[in-house]
C-alpha positions as CSV (number, residue, x, y, z in Angstrom):
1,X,-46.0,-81.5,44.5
2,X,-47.8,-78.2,45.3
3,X,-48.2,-75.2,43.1
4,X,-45.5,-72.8,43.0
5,X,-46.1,-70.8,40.4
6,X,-46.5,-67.6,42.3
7,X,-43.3,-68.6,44.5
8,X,-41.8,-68.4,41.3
9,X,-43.2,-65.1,39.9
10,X,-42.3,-63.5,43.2
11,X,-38.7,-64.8,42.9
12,X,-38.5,-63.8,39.1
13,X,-39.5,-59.9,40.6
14,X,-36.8,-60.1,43.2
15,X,-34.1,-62.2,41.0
16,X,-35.1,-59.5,38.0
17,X,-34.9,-62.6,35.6
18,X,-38.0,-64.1,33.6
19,X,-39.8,-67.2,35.1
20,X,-37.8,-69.7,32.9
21,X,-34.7,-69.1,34.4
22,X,-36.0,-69.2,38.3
23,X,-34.3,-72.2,39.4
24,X,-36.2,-74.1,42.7
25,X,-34.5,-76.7,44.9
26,X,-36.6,-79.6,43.6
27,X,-35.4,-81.7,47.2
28,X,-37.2,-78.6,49.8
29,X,-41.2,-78.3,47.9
30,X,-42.6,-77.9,51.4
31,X,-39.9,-75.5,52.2
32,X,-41.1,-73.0,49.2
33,X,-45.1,-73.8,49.4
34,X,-44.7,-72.1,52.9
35,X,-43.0,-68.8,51.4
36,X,-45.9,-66.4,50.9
37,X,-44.1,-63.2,51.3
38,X,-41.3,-61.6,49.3
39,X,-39.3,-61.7,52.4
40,X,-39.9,-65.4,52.9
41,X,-39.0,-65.9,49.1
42,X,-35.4,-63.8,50.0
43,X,-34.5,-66.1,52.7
44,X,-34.9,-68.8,50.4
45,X,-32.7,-67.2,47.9
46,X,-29.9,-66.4,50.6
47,X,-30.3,-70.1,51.6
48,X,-29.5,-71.3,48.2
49,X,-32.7,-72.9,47.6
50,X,-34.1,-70.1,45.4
51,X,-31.8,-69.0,42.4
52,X,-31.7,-67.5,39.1
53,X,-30.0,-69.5,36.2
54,X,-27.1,-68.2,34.1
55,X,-28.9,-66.8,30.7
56,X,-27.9,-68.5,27.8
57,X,-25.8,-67.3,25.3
58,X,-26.1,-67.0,21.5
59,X,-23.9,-68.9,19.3
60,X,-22.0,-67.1,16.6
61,X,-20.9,-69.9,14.6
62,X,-23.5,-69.1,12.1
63,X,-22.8,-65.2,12.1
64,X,-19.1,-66.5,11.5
65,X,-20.0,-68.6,8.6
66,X,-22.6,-65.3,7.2
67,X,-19.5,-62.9,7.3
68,X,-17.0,-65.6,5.8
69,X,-19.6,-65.8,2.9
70,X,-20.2,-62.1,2.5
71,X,-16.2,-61.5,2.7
72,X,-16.3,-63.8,-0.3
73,X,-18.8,-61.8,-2.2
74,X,-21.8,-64.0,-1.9
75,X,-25.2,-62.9,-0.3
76,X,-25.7,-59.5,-2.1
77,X,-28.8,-60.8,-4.4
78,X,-31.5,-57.8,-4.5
79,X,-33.1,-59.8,-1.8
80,X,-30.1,-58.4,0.6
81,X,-30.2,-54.4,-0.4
82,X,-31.4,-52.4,1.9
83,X,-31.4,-48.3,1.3
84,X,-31.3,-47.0,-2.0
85,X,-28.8,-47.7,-4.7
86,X,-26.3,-44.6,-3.4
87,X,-26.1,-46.4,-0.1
88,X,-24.6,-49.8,-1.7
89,X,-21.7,-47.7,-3.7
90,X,-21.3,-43.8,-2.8
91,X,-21.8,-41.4,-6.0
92,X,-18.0,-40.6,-5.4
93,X,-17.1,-44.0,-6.2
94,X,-19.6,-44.4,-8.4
95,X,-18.2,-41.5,-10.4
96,X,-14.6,-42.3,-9.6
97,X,-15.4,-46.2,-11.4
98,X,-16.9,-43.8,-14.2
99,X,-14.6,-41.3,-15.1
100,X,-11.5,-42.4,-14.8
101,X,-11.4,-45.2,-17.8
102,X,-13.2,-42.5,-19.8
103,X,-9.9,-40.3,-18.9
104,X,-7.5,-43.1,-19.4
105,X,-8.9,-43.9,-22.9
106,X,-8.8,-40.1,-23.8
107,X,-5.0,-40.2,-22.5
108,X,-4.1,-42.5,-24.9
109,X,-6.6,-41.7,-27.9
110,X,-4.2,-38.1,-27.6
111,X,-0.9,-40.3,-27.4
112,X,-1.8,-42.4,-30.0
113,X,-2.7,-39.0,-32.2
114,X,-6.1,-40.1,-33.3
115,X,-7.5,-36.8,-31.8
116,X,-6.0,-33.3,-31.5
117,X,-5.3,-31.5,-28.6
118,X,-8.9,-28.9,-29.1
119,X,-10.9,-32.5,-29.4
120,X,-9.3,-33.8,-26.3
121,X,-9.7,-30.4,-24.3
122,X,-13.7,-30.8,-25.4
123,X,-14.0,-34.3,-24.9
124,X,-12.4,-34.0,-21.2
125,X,-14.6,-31.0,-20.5
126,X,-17.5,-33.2,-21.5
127,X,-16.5,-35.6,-20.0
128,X,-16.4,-34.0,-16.8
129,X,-19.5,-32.7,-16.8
130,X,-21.0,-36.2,-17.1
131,X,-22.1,-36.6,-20.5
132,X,-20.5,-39.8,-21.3
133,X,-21.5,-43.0,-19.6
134,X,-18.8,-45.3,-20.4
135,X,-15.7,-45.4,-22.9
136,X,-18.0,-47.5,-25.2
137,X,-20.0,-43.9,-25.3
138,X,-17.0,-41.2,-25.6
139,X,-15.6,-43.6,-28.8
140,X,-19.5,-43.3,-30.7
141,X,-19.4,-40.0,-30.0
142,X,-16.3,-39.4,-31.3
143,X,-16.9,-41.8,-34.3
144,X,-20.3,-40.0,-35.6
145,X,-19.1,-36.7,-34.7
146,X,-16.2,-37.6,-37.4
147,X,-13.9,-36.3,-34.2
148,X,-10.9,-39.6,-35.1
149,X,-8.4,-38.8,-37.5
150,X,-7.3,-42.3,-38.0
151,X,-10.9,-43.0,-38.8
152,X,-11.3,-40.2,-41.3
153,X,-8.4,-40.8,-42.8
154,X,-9.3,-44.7,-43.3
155,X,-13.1,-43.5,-44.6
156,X,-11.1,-40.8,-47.3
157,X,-9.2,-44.1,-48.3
158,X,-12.2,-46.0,-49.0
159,X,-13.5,-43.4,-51.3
């Protein structure tokens, strides 16, 4: 079998596909060995006996399978962040997943009667300003700031 190797890069040009998918009538040898030109290799290709291969497609079964995971909540280890940590949860939300337990709890700490309405207005303002972390914070604040009047009233008992 001769050496068609710059049939086929010639073909490639024209086809304007890579080498692998050249496709060369492997019945007509002689027929392509005599093709020197790119004009020779075109009559080939309008013949049929020259032709470029479909290009092969990617399958997405595993792609399927990656989202299905992630819909589930799997694959976010630290070894799957990208961008910094405000690109993963926004500040908004971040703040929103913040303050609004910390308003909640002050809501019913006011309902309940354990603070006065000035404490609550300081607290909320506080509060909003982002001094408290969590509700975990607000209530040891409010505890070693002798702020609870259920918890005074229980510490006057003791003595």
């Amino acid at each position: 079998m001769p050496d068609l190797r710059s049939q086929k890069m010639v073909a490639s040009r024209i086809l304007k596909c890579g080498l692998s998918r050249v496709w060369m009538d492997p019945a007509r040898p002689a027929d392509i060995a005599e093709a020197i030109t790119a004009g020779d290799i075109r009559a080939l290709i309008k013949d049929g006996v020259i032709r470029a291969l479909p290009k092969r497609g990617l399958s997405g079964a595993r792609r399927r399978k990656r989202a299905l995971q992630k819909k589930k909540g799997r694959r976010k280890g630290h070894g799957s962040h990208k961008g910094a940590s405000g690109t993963r949860l926004s500040k908004k939300e971040a703040w929103m997943t913040r303050i609004r337990p910390i308003r909640k709890l002050l809501r019913q700490l006011k309902a309940e009667g354990r603070v006065d309405n000035r404490t609550y207005r300081d607290i909320y303002i506080k509060s909003k300003s982002g001094i408290f972390r969590s509700k975990s914070h607000v209530m040891v604040y409010l505890e070693r700031n002798n702020l609870l009047k259920v918890a005074r009233a229980v510490e006057e008992a003791k003595k």
